[in-house]
N, C-alpha and C positions, 0 to 999 in steps of 0.2 A: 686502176682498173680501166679499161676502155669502155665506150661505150657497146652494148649489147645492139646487135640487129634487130631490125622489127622481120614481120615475118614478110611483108614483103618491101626490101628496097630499093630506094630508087637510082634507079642507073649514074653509074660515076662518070665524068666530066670526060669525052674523050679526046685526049692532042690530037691535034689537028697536022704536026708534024712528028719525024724520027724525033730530032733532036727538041722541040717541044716534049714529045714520049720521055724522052731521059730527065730531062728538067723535072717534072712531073712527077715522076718514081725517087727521084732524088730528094726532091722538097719533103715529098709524102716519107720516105725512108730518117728522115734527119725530124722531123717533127714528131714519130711513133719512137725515135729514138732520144730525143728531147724530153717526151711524156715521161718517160719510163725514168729518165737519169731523175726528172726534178721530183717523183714522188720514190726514188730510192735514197734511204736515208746514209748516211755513213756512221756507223754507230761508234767505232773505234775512236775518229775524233773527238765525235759529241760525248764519249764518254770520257777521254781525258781531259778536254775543255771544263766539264762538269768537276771531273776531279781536282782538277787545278783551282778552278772558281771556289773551292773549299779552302781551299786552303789558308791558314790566317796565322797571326802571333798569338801569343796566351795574351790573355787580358788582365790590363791591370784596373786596380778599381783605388784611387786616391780618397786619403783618410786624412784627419786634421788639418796641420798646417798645410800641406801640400795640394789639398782640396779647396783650401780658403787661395791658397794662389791662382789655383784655377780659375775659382769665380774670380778672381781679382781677373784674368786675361779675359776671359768675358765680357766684364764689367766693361774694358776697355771699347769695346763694339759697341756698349751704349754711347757714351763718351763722345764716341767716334761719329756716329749718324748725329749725335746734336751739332757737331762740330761744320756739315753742312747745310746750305742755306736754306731756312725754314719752309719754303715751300717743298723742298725734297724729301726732307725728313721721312715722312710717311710711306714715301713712294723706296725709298732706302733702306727703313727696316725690313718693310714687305721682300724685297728682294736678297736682301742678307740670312731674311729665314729661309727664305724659300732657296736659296743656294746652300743653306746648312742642312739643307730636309727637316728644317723646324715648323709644326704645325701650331696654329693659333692654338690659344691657352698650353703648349707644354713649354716646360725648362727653357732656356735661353742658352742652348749650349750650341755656342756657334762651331767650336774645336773639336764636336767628338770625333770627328773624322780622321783626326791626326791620332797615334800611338802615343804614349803619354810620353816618354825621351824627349820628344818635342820641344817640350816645354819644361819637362820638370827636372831636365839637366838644370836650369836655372834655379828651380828651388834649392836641391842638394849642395849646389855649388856656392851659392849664397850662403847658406843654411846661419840665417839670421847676422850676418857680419858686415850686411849695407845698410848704409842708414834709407829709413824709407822714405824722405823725399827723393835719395838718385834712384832707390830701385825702381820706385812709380816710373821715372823714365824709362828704364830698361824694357819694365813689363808694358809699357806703350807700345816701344821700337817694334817689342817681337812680336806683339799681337797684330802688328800692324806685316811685318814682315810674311806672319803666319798666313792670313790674309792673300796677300802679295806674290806669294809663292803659288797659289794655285789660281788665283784671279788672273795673273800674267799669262800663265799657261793657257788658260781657255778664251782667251780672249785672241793669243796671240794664234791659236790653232783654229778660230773659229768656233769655238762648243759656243762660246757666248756672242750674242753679238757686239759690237761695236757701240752704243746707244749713248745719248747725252747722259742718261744715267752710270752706267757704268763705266764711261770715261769721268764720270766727277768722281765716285767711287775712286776709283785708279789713282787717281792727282789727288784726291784731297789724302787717303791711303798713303803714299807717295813723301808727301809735302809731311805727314805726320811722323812716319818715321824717319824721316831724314833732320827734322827738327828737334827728335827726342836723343837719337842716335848722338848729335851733337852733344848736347847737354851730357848725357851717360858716357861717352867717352873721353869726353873736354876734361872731364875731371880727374883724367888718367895722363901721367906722364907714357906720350904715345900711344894714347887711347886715339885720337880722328885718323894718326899714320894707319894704326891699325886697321878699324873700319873702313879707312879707304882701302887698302889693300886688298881686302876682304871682297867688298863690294866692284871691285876692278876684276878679280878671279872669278865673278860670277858672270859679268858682261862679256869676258874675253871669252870664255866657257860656250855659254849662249850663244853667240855670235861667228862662232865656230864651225863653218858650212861643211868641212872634214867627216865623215862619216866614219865612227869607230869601226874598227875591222876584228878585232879581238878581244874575247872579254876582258882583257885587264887591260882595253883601250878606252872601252862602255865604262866598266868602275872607274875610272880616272875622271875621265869627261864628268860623271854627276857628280861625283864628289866636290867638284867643283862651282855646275850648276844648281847644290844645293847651300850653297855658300851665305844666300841672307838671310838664312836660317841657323847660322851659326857668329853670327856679329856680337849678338846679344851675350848668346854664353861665352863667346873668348872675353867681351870686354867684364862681362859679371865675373870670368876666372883672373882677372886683370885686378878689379876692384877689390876679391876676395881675398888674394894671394899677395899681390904689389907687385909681382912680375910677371912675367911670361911662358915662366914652366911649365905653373899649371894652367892658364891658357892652353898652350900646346896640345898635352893631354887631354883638355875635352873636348877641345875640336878636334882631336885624330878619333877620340869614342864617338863623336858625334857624323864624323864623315864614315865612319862604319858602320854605324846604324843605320846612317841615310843609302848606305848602299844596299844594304840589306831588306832595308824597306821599299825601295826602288824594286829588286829585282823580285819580290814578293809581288808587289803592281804586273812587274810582266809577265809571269806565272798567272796572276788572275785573271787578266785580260788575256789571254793566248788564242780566244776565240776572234775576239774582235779585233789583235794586232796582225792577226793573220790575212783577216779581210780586208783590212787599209792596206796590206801589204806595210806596217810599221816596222823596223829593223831596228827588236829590243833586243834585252840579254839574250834571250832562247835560240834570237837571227845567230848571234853573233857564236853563240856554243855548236850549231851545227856544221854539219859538214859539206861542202860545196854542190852535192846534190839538193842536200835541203834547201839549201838557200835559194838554189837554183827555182825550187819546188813554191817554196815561200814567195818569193818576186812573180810567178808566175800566177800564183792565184788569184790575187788581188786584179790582175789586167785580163782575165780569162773570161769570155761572155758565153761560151760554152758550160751548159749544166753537168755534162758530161766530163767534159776536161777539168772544170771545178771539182765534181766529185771522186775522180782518180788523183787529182792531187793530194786531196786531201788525204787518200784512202793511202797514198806512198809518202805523205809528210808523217803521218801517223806513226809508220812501222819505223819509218828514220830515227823520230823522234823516241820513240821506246826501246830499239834496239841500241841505240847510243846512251841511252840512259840521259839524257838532255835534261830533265825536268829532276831527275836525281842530283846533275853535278849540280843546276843553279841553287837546289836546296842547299845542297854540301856548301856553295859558295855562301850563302846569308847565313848558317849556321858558325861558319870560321869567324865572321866579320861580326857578327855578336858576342863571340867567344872571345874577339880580341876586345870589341868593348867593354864587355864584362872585366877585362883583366886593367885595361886601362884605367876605369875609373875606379879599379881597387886598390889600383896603385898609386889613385891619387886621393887614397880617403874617402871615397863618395860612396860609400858601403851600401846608400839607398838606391842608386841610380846604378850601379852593378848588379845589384836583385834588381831592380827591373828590367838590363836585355838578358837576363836567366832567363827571366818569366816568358819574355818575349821569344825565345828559342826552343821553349820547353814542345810546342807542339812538332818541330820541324823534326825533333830527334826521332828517326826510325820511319817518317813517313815518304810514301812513295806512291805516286798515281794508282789506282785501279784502273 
């Protein structure tokens, strides 16, 4: 709403020239035209943004053994804060909670944040047939990896800063799994080729300044850069099996997972990738207007020119059904998990990407 006149106002400012005169109507035309775009909302986005931010896996909730391995990766975070030098200690936990959104006196559950596949591909795959001094390593490496995988990320994007604390986090993080990783594959004819390899497809990946242009150039790329999250399970499929087979198999469930959970992240965030102008799955499913549209918001200081993009990213997006294929996509790459690790026996960890798919089936933006 503008402001109301009084009853009597006071004379408005007059140019002093013609072209002062234009300047003047022009500034006053673009600021009553500024008013008006930043207190009009776009409902259309803000409603599929809101519908997307819904969106989630089924949830699983771990029972006996599988829960006792949980807290066993847990466990591993205490472990891990004694492990550096005692004046940090304190200052270490306080920031570990406070990165897991754990508040003083609850649980110590630093992993809820991950989908349980995560991890509990390692239980089922083991399923009692390591002796548990090598798996203590395993469930080091990964806790550590688990970790690592998102601490990298935010540090390397700026969410976190830089700080002598969380560069010792990082290195000592670092130094542990790479020390456990050792030991746990050492003991594998081909176990450190392996990890190395692994660990090499994730740098190459990362390092990667190429910008995927096509979705199955985006799933290629993470499956990759989700790779030191799968070390632990190929060499636990290594330990379990004696060969390579079934390795194989749960890292191919495991890189379909991780795709699937990836492209669910971009779905959630669709509000805020839009605004950095980030070029996720959603960038990559559009059609070269949107994208057009998408690149342009993010550098637009115009409230106006903001709020029409948005209002024509919108109709793009729903007309092409964009937030329908990416479901369709996580729904296949669960389905093919699902089949994978029932092909290789793992009958617990196939019900869980069911479980995990079960809300995707039939759902579609409002």
């Amino acid at each position: 709403m503008f402001p109301m006149l009084t009853s009597r106002p006071r004379p408005a400012r007059i140019p002093r020239t013609a072209n002062a005169d234009r300047r003047y109507l022009l500034d006053r035309s673009r600021a009553i035209q500024h008013h008006i775009c930043m207190n009009r909302t776009n409902d259309g986005m803000a409603d599929l943004v809101r519908a997307c931010a819904s969106l989630n896996f089924g949830g699983i909730t771990p029972e006996g053994g599988e829960l006792e391995f949980y807290r066993a990766l847990n466990g591993e975070m205490i472990t891990f804060v004694k492990s550096l030098p005692a004046s940090m200690q304190s200052e270490a936990m306080l920031f570990s909670m406070r990165y897991a959104g754990i508040r003083i006196g609850e649980e110590l559950d630093f992993f809820h944040n991950y989908h349980a596949p995560v991890w509990s591909v390692i239980y089922w795959t083991a399923a009692g047939r390591i002796a548990p001094g090598i798996m203590r390593d395993g469930i080091t490496a990964h806790a550590m990896a688990m970790l690592l995988h998102s601490l990298d990320d935010h540090l390397a994007d700026g969410e976190l800063p830089a700080t002598h604390l969380t560069l010792l986090i990082r290195s000592q993080a670092w130094h542990l799994m790479q020390e456990t990783l050792a030991r746990y594959g050492g003991a594998l004819n081909g176990g450190p080729d392996a990890a190395a390899g692994i660990m090499d497809e994730y740098y190459a990946a990362i390092g990667d300044s190429n910008a995927p242009d096509t979705i199955g150039e985006y799933c290629a790329r993470f499956r990759k850069q989700m790779a030191t999250g799968l070390i632990v399970p190929h060499l636990t499929a290594m330990h379990a099996s004696g060969g390579p087979v079934l390795a194989g198999i749960v890292r191919s469930a495991g890189e379909c997972f991780g795709v699937a959970w990836r492209l669910l992240d971009d779905i959630q965030d669709l509000g805020k990738d839009i605004r950095r102008g980030r070029r996720t799955a959603i960038y990559c499913l559009l059609p070269e207007e949107g994208r057009v549209l998408w690149d342009g918001i993010c550098s637009d200081t115009g409230a106006c020119a903001v709020n029409d993009g948005l209002s024509r990213l919108d109709g793009i997006i729903r007309e092409a059904g964009i937030i329908g294929s990416a479901v369709g996509i996580m729904s296949n790459e669960l389905v093919q998990a699902a089949a994978l690790a029932g092909e290789a026996g793992l009958d617990g960890l196939a019900e869980e990407y069911r479980i995990l798919m079960e809300p995707l089936l039939g759902w579609v933006p409002e």
